[in-house]
N, CA and C atoms as an extended XYZ file, in Angstrom:
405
Properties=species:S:1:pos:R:3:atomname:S:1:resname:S:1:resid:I:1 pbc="F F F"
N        56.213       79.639      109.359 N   UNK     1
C        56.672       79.263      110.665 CA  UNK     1
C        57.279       77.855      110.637 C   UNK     1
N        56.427       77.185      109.605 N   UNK     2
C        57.133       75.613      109.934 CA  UNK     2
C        58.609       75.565      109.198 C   UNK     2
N        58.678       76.090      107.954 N   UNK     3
C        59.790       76.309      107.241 CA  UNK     3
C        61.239       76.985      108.716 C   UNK     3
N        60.945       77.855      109.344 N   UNK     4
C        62.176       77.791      110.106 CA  UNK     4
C        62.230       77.007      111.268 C   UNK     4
N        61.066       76.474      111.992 N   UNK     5
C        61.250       75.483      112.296 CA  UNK     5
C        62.300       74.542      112.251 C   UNK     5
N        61.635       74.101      111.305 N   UNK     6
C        62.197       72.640      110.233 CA  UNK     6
C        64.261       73.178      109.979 C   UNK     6
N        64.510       74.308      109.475 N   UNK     7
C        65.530       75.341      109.773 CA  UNK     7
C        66.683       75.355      110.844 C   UNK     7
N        66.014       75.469      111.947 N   UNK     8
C        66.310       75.590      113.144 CA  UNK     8
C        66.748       73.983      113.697 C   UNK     8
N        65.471       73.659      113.597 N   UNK     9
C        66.018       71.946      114.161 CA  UNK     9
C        67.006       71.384      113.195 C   UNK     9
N        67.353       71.914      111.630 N   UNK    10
C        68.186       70.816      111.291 CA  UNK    10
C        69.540       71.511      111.436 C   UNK    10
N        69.390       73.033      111.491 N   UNK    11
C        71.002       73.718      112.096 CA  UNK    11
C        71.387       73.073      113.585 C   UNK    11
N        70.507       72.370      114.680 N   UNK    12
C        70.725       72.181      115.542 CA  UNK    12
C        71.380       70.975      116.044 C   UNK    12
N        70.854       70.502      115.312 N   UNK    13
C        71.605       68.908      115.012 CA  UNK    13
C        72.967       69.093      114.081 C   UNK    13
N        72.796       69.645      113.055 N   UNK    14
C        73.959       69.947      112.728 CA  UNK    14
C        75.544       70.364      113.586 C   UNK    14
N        74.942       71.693      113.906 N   UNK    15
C        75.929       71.916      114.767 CA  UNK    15
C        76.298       70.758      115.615 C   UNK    15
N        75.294       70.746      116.451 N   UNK    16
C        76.077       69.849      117.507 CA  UNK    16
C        76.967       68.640      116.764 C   UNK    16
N        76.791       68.278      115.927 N   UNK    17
C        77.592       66.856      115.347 CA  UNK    17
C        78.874       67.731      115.440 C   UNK    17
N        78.804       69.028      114.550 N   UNK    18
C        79.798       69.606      114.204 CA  UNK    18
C        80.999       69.793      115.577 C   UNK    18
N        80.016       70.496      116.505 N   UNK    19
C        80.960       70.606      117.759 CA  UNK    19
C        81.311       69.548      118.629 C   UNK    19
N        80.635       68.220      118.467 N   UNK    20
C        81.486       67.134      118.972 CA  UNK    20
C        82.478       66.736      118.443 C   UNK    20
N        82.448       67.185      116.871 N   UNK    21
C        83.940       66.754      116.126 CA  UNK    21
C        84.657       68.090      116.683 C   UNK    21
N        84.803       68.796      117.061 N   UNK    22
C        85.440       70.109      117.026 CA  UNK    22
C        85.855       71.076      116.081 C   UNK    22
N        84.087       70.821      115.649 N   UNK    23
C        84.623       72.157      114.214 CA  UNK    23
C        83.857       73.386      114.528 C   UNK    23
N        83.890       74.536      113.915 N   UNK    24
C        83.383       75.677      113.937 CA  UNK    24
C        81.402       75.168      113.621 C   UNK    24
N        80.521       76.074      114.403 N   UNK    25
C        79.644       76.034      113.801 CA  UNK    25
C        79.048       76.149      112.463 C   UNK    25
N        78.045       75.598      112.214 N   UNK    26
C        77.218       75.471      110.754 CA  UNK    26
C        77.535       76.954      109.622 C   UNK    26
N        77.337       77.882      110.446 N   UNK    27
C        77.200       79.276      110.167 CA  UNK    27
C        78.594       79.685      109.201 C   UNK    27
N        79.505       78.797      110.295 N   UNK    28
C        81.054       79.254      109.651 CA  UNK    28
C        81.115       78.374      108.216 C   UNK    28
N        80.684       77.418      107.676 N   UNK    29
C        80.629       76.403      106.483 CA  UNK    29
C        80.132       77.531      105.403 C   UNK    29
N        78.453       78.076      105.511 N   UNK    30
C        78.375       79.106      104.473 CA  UNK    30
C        78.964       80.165      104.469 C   UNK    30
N        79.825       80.979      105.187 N   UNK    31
C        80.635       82.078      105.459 CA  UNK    31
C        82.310       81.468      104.565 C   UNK    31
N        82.650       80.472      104.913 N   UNK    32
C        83.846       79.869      104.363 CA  UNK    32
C        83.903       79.639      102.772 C   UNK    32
N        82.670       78.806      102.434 N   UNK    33
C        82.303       78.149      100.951 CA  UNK    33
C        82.167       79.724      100.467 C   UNK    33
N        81.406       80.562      100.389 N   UNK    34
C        81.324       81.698       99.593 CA  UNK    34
C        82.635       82.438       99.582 C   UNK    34
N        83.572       82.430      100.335 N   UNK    35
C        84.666       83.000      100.109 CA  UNK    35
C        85.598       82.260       99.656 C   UNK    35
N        84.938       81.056       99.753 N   UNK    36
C        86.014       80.001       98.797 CA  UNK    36
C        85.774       80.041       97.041 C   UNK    36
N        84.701       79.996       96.719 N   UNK    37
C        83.767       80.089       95.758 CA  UNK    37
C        84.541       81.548       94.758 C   UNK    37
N        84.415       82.549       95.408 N   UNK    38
C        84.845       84.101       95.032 CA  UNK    38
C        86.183       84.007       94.381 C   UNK    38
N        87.136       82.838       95.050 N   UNK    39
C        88.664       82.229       94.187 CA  UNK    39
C        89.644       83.518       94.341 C   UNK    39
N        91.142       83.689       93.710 N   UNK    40
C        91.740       84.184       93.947 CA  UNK    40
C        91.545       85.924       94.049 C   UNK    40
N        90.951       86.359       93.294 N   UNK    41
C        90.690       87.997       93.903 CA  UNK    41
C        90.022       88.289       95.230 C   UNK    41
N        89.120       87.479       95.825 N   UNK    42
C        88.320       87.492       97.194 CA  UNK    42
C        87.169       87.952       96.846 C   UNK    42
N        86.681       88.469       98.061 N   UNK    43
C        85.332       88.694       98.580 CA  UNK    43
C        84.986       90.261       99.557 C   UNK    43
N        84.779       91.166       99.040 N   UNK    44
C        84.154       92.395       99.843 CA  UNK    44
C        83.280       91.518      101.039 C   UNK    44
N        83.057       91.939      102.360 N   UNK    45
C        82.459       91.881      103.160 CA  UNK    45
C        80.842       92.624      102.932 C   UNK    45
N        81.031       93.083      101.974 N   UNK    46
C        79.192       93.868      101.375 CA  UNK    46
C        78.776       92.552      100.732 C   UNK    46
N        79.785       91.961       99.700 N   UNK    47
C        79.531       90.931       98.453 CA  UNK    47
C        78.612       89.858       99.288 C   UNK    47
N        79.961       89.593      100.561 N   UNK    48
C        79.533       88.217      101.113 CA  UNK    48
C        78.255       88.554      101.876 C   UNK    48
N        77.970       89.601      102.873 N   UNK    49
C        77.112       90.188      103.270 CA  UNK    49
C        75.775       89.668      102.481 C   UNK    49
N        75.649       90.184      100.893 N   UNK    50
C        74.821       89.874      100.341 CA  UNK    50
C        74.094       88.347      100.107 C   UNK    50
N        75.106       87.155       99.812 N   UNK    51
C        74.547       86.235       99.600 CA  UNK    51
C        74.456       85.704      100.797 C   UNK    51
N        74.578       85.968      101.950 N   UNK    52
C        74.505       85.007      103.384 CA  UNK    52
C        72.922       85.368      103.939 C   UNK    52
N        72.048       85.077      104.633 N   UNK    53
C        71.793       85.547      105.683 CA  UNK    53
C        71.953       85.652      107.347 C   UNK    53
N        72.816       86.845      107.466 N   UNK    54
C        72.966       87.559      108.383 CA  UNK    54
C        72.797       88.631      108.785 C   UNK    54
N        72.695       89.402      109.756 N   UNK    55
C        72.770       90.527      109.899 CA  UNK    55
C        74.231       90.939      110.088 C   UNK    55
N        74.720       92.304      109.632 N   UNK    56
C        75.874       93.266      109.213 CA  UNK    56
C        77.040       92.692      110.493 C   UNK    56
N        76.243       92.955      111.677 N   UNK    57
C        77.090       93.097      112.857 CA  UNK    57
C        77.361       91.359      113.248 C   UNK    57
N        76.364       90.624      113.295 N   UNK    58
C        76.786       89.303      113.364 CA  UNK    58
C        77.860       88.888      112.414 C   UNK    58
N        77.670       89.149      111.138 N   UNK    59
C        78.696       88.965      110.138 CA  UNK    59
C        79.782       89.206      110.512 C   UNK    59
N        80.241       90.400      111.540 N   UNK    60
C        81.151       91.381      111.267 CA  UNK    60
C        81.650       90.795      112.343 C   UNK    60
N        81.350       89.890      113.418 N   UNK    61
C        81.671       89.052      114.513 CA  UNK    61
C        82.403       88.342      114.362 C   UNK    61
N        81.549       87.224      112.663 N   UNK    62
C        81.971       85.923      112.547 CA  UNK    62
C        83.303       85.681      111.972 C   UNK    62
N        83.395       87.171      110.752 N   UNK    63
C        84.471       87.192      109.969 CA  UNK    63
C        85.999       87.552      111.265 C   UNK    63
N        85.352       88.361      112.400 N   UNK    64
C        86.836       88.711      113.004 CA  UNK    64
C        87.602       87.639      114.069 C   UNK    64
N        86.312       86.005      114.153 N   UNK    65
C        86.724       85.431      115.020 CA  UNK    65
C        87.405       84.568      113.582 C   UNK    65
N        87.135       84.435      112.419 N   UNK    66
C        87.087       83.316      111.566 CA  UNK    66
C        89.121       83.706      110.882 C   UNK    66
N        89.061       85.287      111.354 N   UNK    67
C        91.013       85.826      110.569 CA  UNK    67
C        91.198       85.590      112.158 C   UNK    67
N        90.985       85.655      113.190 N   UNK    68
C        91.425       85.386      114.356 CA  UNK    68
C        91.948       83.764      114.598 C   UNK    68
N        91.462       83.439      113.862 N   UNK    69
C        91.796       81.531      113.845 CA  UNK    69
C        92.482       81.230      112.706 C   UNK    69
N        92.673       82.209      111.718 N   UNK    70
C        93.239       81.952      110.749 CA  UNK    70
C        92.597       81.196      109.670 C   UNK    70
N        91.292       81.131      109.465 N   UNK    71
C        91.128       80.642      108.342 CA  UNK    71
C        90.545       81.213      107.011 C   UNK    71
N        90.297       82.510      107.369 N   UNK    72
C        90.014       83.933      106.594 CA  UNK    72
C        91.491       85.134      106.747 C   UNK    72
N        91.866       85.361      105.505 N   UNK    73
C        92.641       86.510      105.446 CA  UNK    73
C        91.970       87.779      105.102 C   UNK    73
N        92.436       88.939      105.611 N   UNK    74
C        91.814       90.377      104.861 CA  UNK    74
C        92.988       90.952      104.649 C   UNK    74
N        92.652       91.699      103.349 N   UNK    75
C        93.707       92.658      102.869 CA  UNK    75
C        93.344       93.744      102.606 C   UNK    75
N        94.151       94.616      102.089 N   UNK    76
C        92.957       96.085      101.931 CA  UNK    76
C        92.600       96.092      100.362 C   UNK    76
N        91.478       96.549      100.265 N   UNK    77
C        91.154       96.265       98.635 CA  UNK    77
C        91.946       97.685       97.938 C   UNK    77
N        92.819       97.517       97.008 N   UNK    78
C        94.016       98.445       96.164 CA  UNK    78
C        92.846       99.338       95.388 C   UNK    78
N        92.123       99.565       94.997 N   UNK    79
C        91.120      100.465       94.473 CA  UNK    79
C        90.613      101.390       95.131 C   UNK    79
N        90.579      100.636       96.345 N   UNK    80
C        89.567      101.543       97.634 CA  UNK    80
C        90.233      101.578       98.983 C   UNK    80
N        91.227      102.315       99.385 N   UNK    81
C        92.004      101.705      100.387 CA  UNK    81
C        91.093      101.908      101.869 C   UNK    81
N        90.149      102.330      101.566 N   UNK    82
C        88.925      101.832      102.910 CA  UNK    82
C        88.854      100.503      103.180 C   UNK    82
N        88.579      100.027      102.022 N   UNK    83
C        87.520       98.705      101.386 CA  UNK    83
C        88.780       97.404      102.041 C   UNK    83
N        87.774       96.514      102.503 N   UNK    84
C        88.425       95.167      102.917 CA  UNK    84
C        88.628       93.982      101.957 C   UNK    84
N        89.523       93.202      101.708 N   UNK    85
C        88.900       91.674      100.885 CA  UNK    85
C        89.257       90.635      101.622 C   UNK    85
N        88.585       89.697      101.519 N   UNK    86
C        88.623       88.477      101.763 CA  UNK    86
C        88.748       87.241      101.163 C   UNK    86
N        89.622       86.606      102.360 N   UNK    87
C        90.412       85.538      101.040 CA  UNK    87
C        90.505       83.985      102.261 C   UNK    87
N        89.971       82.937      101.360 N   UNK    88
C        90.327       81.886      102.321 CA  UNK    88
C        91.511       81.479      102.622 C   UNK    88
N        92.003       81.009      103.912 N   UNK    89
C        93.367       80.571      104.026 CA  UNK    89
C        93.463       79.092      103.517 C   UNK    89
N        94.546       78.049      103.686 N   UNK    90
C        94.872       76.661      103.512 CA  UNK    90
C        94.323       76.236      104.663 C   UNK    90
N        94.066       76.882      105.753 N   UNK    91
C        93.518       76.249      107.019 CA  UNK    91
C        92.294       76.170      107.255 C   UNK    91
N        91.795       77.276      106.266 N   UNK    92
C        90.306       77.941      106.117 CA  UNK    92
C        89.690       76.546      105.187 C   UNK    92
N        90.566       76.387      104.120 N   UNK    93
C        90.182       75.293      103.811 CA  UNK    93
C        89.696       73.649      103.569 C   UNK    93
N        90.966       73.340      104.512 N   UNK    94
C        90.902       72.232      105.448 CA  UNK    94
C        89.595       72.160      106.130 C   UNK    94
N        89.514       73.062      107.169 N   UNK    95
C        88.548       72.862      107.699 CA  UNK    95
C        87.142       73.067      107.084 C   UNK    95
N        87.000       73.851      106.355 N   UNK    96
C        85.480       73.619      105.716 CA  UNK    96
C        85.251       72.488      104.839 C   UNK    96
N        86.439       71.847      104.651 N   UNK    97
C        86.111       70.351      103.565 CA  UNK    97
C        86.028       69.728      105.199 C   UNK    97
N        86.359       69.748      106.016 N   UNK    98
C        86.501       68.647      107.172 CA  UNK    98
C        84.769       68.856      107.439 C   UNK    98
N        84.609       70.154      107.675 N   UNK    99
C        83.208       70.408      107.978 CA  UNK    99
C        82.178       69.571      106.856 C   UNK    99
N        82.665       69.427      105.754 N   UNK   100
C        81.645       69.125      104.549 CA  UNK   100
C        81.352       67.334      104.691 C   UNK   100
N        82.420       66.743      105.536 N   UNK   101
C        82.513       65.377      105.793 CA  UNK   101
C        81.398       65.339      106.313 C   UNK   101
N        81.090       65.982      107.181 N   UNK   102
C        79.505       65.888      108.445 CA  UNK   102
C        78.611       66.570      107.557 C   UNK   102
N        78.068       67.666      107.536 N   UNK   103
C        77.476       68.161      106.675 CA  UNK   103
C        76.408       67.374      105.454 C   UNK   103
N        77.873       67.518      104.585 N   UNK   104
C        77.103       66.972      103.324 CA  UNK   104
C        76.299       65.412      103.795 C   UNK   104
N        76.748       64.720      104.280 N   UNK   105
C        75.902       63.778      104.051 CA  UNK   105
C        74.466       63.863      104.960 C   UNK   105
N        74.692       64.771      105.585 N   UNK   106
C        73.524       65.043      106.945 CA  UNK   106
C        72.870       65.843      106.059 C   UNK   106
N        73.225       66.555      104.723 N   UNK   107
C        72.009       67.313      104.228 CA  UNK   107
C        71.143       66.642      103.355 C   UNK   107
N        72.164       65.778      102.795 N   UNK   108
C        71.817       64.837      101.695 CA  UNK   108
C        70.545       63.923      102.432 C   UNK   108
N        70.730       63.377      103.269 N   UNK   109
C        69.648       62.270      104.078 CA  UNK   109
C        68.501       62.996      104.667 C   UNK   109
N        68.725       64.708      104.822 N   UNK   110
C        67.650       65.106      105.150 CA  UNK   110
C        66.473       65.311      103.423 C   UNK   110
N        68.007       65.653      102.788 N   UNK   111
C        66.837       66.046      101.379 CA  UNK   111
C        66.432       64.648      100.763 C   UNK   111
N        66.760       63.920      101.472 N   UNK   112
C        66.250       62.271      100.540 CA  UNK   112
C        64.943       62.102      100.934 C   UNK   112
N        64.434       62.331      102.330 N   UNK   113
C        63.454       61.996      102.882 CA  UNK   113
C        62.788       63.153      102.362 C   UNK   113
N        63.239       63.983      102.402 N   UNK   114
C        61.617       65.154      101.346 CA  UNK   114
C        61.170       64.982      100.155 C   UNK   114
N        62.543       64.097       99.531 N   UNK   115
C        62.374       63.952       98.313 CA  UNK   115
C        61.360       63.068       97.804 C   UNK   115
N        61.515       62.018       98.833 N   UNK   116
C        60.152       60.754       98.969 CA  UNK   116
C        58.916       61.118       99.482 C   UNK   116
N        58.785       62.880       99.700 N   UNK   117
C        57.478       63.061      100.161 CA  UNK   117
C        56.736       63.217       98.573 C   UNK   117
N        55.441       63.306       98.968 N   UNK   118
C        54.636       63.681       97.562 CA  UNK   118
C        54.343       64.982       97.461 C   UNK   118
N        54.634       65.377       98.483 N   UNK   119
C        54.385       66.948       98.654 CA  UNK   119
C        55.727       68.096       98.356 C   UNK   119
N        56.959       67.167       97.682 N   UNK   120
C        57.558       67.926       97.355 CA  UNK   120
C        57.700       69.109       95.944 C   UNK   120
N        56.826       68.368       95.626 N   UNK   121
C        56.617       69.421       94.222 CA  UNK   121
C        55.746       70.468       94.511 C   UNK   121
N        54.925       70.751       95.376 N   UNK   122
C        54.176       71.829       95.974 CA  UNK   122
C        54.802       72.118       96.507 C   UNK   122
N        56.312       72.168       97.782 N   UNK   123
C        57.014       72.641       98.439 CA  UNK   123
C        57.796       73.574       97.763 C   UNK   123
N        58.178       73.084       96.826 N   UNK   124
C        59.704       73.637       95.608 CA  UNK   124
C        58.348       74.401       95.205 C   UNK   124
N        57.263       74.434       94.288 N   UNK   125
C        56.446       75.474       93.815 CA  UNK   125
C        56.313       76.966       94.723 C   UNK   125
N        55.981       76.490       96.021 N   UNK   126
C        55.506       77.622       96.556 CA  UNK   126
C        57.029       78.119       97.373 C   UNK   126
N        58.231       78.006       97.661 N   UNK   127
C        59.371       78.027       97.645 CA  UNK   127
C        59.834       79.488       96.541 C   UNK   127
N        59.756       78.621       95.249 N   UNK   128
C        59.842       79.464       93.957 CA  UNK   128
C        59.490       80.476       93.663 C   UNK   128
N        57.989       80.583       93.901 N   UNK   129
C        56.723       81.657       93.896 CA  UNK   129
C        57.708       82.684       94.604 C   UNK   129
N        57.671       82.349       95.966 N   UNK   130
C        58.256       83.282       97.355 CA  UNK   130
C        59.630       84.047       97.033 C   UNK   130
N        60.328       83.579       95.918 N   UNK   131
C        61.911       83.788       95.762 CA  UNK   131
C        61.366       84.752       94.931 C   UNK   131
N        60.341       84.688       93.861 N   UNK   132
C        60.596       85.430       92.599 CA  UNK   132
C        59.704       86.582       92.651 C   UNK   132
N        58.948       86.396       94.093 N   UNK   133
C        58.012       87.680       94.558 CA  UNK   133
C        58.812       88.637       95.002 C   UNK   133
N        60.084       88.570       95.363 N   UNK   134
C        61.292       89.045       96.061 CA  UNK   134
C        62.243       89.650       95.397 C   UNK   134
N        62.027       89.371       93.791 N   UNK   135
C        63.201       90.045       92.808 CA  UNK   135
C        62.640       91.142       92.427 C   UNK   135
């Protein structure tokens, strides 16, 4: 419980910095970076699906407001002409480095202060445990 907590309050602050500068919410930064990451072939909407957490239909929200603004392209994937890909735009990009201006250093100052706890090596332990109970 405290873990999303802790979660919650620092997406909250986040954002808001974010939306006084006038950028897309927090949400849109990991949705952007993973399809930036994926590089010139793109990203299936299952792929990205996978490493985010979201649910299908929220996803399926974020991606149609995110080609609606232009900073996500879809094309049809040539193998599977069902199948979607995804590809960052130049605008897509801009803005998630603009986003990373606020961001990064707001994550960095949060992880400095855990880092000076003593209790961070029991945090990252039982963290670890939880990830690898899961594979």
């Amino acid at each position: 419980m405290a873990l999303n907590r802790a979660q919650d309050s620092l997406y909250s602050a986040m954002d808001s910095v974010l939306k006084a500068e006038g950028l897309p919410r927090l949400r849109w930064y990991d949705a952007l970076w993973a399809i930036e990451c994926a590089g010139g072939p793109g990203l299936r909407p299952f792929e990205l699906e996978k490493g985010l957490i979201f649910e299908q239909s929220n996803l399926s929200r974020l991606l149609r407001r995110m080609i609606q603004d232009g900073l996500v392209e879809e094309s049809v994937f040539e193998s599977d002409r069902r199948g979607r890909l995804l590809r960052i735009t130049k605008k897509g990009r801009r803005v998630r480095k603009k986003m990373w201006t606020i961001y990064g250093p707001m994550i960095h100052a949060h992880m400095n202060k855990l880092s000076k706890s003593h209790d961070l090596a029991k945090i990252t332990s039982a963290l670890t445990a939880l990830i690898q109970r899961q594979e």
